[in-house]
Every structure is written in structure tokens, then in C-alpha cells.
C-alpha positions as CSV (number, residue, x, y, z in Angstrom):
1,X,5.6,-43.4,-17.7
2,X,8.5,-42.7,-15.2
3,X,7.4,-42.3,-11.3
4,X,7.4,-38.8,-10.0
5,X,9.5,-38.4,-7.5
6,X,7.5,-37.6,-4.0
7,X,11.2,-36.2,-2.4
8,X,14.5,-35.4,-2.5
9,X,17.7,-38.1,-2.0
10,X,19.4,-38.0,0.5
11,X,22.5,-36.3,-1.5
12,X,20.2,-33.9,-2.7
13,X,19.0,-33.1,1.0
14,X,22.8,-32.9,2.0
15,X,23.2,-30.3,-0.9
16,X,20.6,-27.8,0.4
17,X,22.0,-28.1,4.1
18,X,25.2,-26.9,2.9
19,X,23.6,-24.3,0.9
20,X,21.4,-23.3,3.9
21,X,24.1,-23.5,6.8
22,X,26.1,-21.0,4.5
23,X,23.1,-18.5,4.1
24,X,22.7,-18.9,8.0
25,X,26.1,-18.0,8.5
26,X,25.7,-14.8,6.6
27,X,22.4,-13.8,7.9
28,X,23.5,-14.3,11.3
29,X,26.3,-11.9,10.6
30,X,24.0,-9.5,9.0
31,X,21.5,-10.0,12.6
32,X,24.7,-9.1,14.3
33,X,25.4,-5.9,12.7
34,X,22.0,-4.7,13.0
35,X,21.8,-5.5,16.3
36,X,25.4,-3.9,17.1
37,X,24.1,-0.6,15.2
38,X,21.2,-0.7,17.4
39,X,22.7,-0.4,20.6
40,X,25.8,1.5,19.7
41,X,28.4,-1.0,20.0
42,X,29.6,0.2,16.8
43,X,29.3,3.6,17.7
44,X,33.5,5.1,17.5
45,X,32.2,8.0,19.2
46,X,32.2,10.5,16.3
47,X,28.9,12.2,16.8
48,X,28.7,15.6,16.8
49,X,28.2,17.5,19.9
50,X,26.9,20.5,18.9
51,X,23.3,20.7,20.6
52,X,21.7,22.8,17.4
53,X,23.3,19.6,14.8
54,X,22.2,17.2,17.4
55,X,18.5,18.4,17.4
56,X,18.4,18.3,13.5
57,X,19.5,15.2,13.5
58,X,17.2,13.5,16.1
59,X,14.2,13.1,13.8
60,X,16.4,11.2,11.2
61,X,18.0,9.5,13.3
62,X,14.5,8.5,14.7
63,X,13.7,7.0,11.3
64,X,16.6,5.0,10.8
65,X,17.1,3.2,14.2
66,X,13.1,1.9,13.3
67,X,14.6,1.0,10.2
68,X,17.4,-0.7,11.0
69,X,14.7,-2.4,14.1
70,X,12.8,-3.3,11.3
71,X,15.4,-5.1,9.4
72,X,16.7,-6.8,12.2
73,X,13.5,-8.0,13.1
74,X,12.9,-9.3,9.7
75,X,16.8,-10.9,9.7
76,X,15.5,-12.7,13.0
77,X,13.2,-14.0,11.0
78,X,14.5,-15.2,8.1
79,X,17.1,-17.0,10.3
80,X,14.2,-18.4,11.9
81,X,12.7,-20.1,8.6
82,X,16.1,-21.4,7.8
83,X,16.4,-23.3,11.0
84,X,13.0,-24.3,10.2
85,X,14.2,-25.7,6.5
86,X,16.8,-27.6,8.8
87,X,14.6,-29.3,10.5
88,X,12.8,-30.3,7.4
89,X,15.7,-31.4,5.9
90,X,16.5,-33.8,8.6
91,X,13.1,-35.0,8.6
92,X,12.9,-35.4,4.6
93,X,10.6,-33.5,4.3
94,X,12.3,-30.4,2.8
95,X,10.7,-29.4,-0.5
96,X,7.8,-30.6,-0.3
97,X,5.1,-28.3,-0.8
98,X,2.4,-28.2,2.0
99,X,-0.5,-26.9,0.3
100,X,0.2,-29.3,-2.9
101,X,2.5,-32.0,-1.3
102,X,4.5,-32.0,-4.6
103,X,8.2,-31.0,-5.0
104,X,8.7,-27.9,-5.1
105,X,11.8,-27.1,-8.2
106,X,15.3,-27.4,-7.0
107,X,15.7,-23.9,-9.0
108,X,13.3,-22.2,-6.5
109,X,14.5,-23.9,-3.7
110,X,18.3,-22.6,-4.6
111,X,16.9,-19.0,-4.5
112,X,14.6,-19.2,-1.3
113,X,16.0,-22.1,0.3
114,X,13.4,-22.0,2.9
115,X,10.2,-21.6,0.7
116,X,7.2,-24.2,1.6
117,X,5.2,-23.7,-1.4
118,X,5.9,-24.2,-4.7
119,X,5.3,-20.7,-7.5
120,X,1.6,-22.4,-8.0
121,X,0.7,-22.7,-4.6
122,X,1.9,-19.2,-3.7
123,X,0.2,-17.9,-6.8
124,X,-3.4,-19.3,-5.9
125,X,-3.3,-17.9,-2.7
126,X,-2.7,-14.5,-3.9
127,X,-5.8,-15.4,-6.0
């Protein structure tokens, strides 16, 4: 009976750093247009200036600027568990899932490259 393997090689590791510097790359630029549409740096100064369109528009735009705070804030954070994957990487430990301490399926790991539990794990805790 063949050994199960306790982590990735180290040309595995190296595949999922370039996988997750290029998804940090994007999300950062995605942070940065949030951010930018936040404080009206991308603002080309085509408002309206009418006062009665202005005070229609203030409860929408209300509800979108939380919006868009809302998605930055959960951008941040996804750039956040990226970096953290990083670090896991480098310390080959990346994959590994902490509740069961078993790899976690490269499949998964290409679709949520900063996941720390495998589908079980996540699955029992929902339980």
C-alpha cells in the first residue's frame, strides 16, 4: 500500500505561488479600483448639478458607496489570505488542512488557492 503523501513537492509548491501571485495581482487591481471609486479619483466630473437630480440621487448613491466599502473591505481581505497562503507556501505547509492535517485536493486548492480546510472539514463544521 503506497504512502500517502503528508505535502506537496516543492515543484508543486512553486506551481501554486505562481498561481497565487497572479490572483494577487488581479485582486490588488480590483482593491485599487474600489478604492479609487471610493474617494472619487475616478470621478471625470460628469455629475449632474441640478440640486432636485442631486437629492434623488443621494439615497442611491448612499447604498452603493456602502457597497462598493463593502467589497473593498472584503477585497482587502481576500488579498490578506493570499499573502497568508504565501507564507504557507514558503513554510511547506500550504495545503495542509488544519482541522484534519491531510492534503487538502490540488483541484480545490486551484479554485480557492487560499483555502485551509479541505470540503470535509469545512462540511463538519457547518454540521
Amino acid at each position: 500500500m503506497a504512502q500517502e503523501k503528508s505535502r506537496f513537492s516543492d515543484i508543486e509548491l512553486e506551481e501554486f505561488r505562481t498561481l497565487i501571485n497572479q490572483k494577487l495581482v488581479d485582486a490588488n487591481i480590483d482593491y485599487s479600483l474600489l478604492v479609487g471609486s471610493l474617494s472619487h479619483n475616478d470621478d471625470h466630473g460628469t455629475d449632474d448639478t441640478g440640486r432636485a437630480f442631486n437629492m434623488m440621487e443621494d439615497g442611491s448613491e448612499t447604498l452603493s458607496r456602502e457597497e462598493v466599502a463593502q467589497l473593498a473591505a472584503r477585497q482587502e481581505k481576500f488579498i490578506q489570505s493570499l499573502q497568508a497562503a504565501l507564507i504557507r507556501i514558503k513554510n511547506k505547509t500550504y495545503g495542509i488542512c488544519r482541522v484534519k492535517g491531510t492534503l487538502i485536493p490540488k483541484e480545490r486548492l486551484r479554485l480557492v488557492p487560499h483555502a485551509t480546510m479541505s470540503i470535509d472539514a469545512k462540511n463538519e463544521q457547518k454540521g
